[in-house]
N, C-alpha and C positions, 0 to 999 in steps of 0.2 A: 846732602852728602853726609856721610858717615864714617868712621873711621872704629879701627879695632879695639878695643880695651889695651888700654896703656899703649895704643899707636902698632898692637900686636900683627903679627901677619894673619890676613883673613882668607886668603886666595895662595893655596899652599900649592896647589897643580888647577892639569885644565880643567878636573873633577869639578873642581868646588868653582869653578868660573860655569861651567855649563847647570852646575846644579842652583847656582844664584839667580841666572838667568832662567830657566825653568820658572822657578818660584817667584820672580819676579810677573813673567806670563802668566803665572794661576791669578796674580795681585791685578792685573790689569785684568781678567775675566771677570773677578768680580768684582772690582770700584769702577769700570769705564775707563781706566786712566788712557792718554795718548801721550807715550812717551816719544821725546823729537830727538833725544840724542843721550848716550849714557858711557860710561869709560868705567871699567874694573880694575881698580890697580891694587896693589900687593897689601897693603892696611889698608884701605878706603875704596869708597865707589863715588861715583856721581850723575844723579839722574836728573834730565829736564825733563821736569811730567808737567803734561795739562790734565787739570782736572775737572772734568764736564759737573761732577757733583760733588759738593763739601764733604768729602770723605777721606783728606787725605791723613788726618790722624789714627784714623780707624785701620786706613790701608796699611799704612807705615808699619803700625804696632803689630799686625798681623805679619809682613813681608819679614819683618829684621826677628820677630818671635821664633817664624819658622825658619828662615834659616838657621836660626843659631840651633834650633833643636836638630836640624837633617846636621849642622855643620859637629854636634856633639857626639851624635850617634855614629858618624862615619869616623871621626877620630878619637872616639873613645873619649872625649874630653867633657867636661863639669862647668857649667856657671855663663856669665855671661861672653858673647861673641863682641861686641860691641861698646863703644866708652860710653863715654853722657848722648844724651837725648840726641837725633839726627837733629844737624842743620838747616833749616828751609829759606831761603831768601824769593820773597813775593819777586814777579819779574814782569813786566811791562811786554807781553810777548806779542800784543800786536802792533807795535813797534818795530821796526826791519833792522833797525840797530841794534837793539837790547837784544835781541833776538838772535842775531849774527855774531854777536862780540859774547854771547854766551855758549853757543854753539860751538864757537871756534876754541873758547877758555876749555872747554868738555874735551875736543878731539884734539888739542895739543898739550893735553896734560901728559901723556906718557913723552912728550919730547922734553917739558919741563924736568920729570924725571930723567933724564938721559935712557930709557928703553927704547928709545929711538933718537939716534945717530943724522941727523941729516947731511953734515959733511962729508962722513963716512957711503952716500950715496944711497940709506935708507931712507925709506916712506911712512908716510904716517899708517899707511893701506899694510903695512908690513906689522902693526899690532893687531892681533885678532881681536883682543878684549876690548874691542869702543866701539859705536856705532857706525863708524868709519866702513871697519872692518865687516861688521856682521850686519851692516845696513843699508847705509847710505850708497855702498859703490854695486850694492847686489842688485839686480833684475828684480823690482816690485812682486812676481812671485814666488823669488826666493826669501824676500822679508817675513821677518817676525808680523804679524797681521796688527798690533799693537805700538808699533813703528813708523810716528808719520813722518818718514823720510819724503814723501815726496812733498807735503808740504813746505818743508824743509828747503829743497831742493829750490821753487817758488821762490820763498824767500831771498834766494843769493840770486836772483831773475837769471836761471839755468833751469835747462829741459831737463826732464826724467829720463835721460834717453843716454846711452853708449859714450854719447861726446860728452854731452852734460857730467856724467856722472865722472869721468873722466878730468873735465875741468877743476869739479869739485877736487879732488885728492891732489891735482895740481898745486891749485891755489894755497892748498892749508900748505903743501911743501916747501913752498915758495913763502910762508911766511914763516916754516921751522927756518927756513937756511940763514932768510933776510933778518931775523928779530935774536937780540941774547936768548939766547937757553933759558937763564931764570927767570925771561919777564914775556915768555914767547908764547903770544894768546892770551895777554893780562891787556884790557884797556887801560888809554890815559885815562887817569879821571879830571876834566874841565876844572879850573880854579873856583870854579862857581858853584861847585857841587860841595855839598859835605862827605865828606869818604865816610864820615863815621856812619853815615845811613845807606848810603848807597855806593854798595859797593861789592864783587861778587864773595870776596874774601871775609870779609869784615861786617858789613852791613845787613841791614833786616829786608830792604827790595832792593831791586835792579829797574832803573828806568828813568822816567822824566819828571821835572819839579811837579808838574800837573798831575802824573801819576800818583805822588807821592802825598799832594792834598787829598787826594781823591780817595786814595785808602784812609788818611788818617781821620776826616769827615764821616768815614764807614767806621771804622774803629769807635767815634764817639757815639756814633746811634747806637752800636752795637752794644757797647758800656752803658748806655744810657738805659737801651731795652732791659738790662739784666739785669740792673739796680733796681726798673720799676717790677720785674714781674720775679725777682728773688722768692719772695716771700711764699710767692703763690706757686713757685715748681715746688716748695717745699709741702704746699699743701695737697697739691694734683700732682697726678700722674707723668714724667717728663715727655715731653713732645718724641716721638720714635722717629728714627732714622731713615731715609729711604731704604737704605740695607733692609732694614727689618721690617717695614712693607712691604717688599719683595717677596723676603720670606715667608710673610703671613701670606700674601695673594697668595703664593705658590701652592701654599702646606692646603691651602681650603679648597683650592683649585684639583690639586693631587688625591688628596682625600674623596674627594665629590667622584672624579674618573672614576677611583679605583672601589666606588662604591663604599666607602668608609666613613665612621662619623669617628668624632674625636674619641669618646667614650668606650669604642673598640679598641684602641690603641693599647691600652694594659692590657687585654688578652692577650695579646699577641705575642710573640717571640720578639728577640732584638734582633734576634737575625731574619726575620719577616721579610721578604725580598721588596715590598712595597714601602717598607722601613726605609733600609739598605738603599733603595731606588733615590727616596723622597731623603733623607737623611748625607747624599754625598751631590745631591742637587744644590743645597742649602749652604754646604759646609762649603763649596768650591766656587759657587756661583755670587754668593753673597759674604757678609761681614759678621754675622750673625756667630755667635760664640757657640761650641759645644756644649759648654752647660746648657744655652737657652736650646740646640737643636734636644739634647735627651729630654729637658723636660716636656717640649710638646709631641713630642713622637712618641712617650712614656717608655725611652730606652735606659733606664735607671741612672745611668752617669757619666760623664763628660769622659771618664775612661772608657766605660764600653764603646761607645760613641764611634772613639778613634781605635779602639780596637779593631771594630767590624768595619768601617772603613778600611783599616789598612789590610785586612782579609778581602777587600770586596773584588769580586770577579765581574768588574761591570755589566758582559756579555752573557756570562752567565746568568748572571742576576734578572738581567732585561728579559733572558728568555723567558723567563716565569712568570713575567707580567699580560697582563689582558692587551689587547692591541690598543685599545684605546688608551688605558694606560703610558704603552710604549711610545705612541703618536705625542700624546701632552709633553715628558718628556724632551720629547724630539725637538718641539719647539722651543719650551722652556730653556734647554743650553742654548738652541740657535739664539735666541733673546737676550740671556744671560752676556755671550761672550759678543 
């Protein structure tokens, strides 16, 4: 979760709600993320993402970067969107508890804020901005494709289906009406637990004692590995990212199609449609920075970069290409996303 600079408002209308969520969708095309449940509220958001690959720093810094530049650009506004660093708590998610009592924390937050009335004979399905609303109660092919509600659904042992779904928005009702406002969708935490570690507000995971060995076991290997091989990232080259595998398969794979070797690429124009083609493949698909996309496509600089992107007529663009070309492509996003 994340919240605005100085707890500012970050979600002024349903612009800037549908423009986060977009951006968020770019974010899951390129980390893999599987988001299970997320709530937009007026300073803050809250998202439970799974992450199939250790990318979620990379993803973050790219998700909260851009919105804050789309959220400047539209308000004319200077500086940062967002206060200190987002908060991540590890979560024990194949667990049916941890799982459910996080789920439920996410889509009864707008009742915690009073945007939702339950005595007053409002629903939680009555906020558009959660995944309540935009997810969980819709038809599988009206979902975000990045949305594993039906997972989800699994979890609370409910079908994906009209009654199921149905059940669902009941249940969370029935707990806005049944539980105080201030503490409505907050688990107890067990005497036996420490709040200060586990806890969704407070703490650094969500989950069980054996959880909680289990990462911090992985934490010391992990300490342990980077103390013995310090020395030596500072001598060698650092280990590269899948992100940036991807991008290199791609670039060598795209290159090869379109009949190109690297050392053509300064002849070229930046507006080269094979550039433009390979260059919004990278930027959207993967993690991979603008700086590193201009210097291997030899497009002079991380501004031009996003310049000719933000010009680019994809359709246009594609007609220019060889079939074969446009074929690689074709798969490469099918891949990607």
């Amino acid at each position: 979760m994340a919240r605005g600079n100085r707890r500012e408002t970050i979600f002024h209308d349903d612009d800037d709600h549908r423009f986060f969520l977009a951006t968020l969708s770019e974010a899951c095309g390129m980390t893999g993320w599987r988001v299970h449940a997320w709530v937009l509220m007026g300073n803050h958001y809250h998202l439970f993402i799974e992450t199939p690959e250790a990318n979620l720093v990379a993803g973050m810094s790219w998700l909260q970067n851009t919105v804050t530049r789309r959220y400047n650009v539209r308000h004319m506004a200077w500086g940062r969107l967002f206060g200190d660093r987002y908060k991540a708590v590890l979560v024990e998610g194949a667990d049916s508890y941890h799982y459910r009592t996080l789920s439920d924390y996410i889509h009864l937050n707008p009742v915690r804020a009073r945007l939702v009335l339950p005595k007053r004979g409002q629903s939680v399905l009555d906020y558009p901005w959660s995944s309540v609303a935009g997810g969980w109660a819709l038809p599988p092919g009206k979902r975000p494709k990045w949305l594993a509600a039906e997972d989800g659904m699994k979890r609370f042992d409910l079908p994906d289906t009209v009654a199921g779904r149905r059940r669902m928005v009941e249940r969370l009702d029935r707990r806005a009406v049944e539980e105080k406002i201030k503490k409505c969708g907050i688990p107890l935490i067990p005497e036996d637990v420490d709040a200060r570690c586990s806890h969704l507000r407070r703490g650094w995971y969500w989950g069980s004692q054996e959880f909680a060995e289990k990462l911090r076991k992985l934490s010391e290997k992990l300490i342990k590995e980077r103390k013995r091989s310090s020395r030596a990232y500072r001598k060698t080259p650092q280990v590269t990212t899948h992100s940036e595998e991807q991008a290199k398969r791609w670039m060598a794979e795209g290159l090869k199609t379109a009949g190109l070797l690297a050392k053509d690429l300064a002849a070229l124009k930046g507006s080269d449609p094979r550039k433009l083609a390979l260059a919004e493949l990278l930027w959207k698909q993967t993690t991979v920075s603008q700086e590193w996309i201009a210097e291997k496509l030899s497009m002079r600089s991380a501004a031009n970069v996003s310049q000719q992107l933000r010009r680019l007529n994809q359709a246009k663009t594609h007609a220019k290409l060889s079939p074969e070309l446009r074929a690689f492509l074709k798969i490469a996003w099918k891949e990607g996303t």
